[in-house]
N, C-alpha and C positions, 0 to 999 in steps of 0.2 A: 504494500500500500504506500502510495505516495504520502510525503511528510504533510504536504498541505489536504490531502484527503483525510488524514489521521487527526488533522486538527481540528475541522470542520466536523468530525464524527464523535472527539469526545464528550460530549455530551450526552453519550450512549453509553451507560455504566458499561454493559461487556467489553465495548469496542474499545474502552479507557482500558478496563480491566486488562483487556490481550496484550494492551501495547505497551503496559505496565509490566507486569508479567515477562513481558518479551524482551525486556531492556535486561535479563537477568541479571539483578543487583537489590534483593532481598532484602537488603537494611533501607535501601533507598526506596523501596514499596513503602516497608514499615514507616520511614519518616514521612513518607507521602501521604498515608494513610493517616497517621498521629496530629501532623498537620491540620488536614482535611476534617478530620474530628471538631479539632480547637474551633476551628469556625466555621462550624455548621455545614460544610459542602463533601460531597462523595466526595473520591479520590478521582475521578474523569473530571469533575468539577475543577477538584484544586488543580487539576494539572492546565486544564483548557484556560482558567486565573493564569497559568506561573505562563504560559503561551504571550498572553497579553500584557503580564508584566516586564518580559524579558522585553518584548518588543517596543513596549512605550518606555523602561526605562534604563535600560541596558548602558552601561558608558561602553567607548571606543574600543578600551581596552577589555572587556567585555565579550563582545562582539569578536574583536581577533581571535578572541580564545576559543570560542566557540567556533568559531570557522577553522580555526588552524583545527581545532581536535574534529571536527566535521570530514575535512580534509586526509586526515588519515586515518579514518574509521572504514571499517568493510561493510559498515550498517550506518550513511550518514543520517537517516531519519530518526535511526535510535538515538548516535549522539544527538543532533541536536533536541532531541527532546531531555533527556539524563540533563545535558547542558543547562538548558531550562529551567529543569525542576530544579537542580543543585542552587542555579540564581535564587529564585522564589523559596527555598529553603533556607537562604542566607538567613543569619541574626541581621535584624534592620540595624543600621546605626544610627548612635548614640546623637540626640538633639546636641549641637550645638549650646555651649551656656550663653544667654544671651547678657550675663554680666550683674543683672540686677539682684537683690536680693528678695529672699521668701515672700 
């Protein structure tokens, strides 16, 4: 299945589930899944989220990394999905102090 057909589809729990599944990386299911818990969305859910996150918020260097590991992969739809979800599983960072006190 094409990468852009797979993503248009996750919102089909099985079809999320296979290509889940298919990236065989079993911790990265589980944090998928733990994630997806935390705020209310299956795991096709949170993945077809980390789709649209990488895409609107990705930096440059980002992006390289994904393409460069895309580029040497024998499964580039896998990577860049793993790629993805790993972004979207990042810890957000930390606000800024804006200086003022309590």
């Amino acid at each position: 299945m094409l990468l852009g057909d797979l993503i248009a589809r996750l919102d089909d729990e099985v079809v999320a589930l296979e290509a889940l599944l298919g990236l065989g990386d079993l911790a990265l299911l589980a944090e998928v899944e733990t994630a997806a818990a935390c705020v209310g969305l299956t795991a096709g859910a949170f993945a077809a989220q980390a789709v649209g996150l990488f895409a609107s918020g990705a930096s440059d260097d980002d992006w390289v990394t994904l393409i460069g590991s895309i580029g040497r992969a024998e499964d580039p739809g896998a990577a860049c999905l793993k790629g993805m979800l790993a972004y979207a599983l990042r810890p957000a960072p930390a606000a800024p102090a804006c200086g003022h006190a309590g």
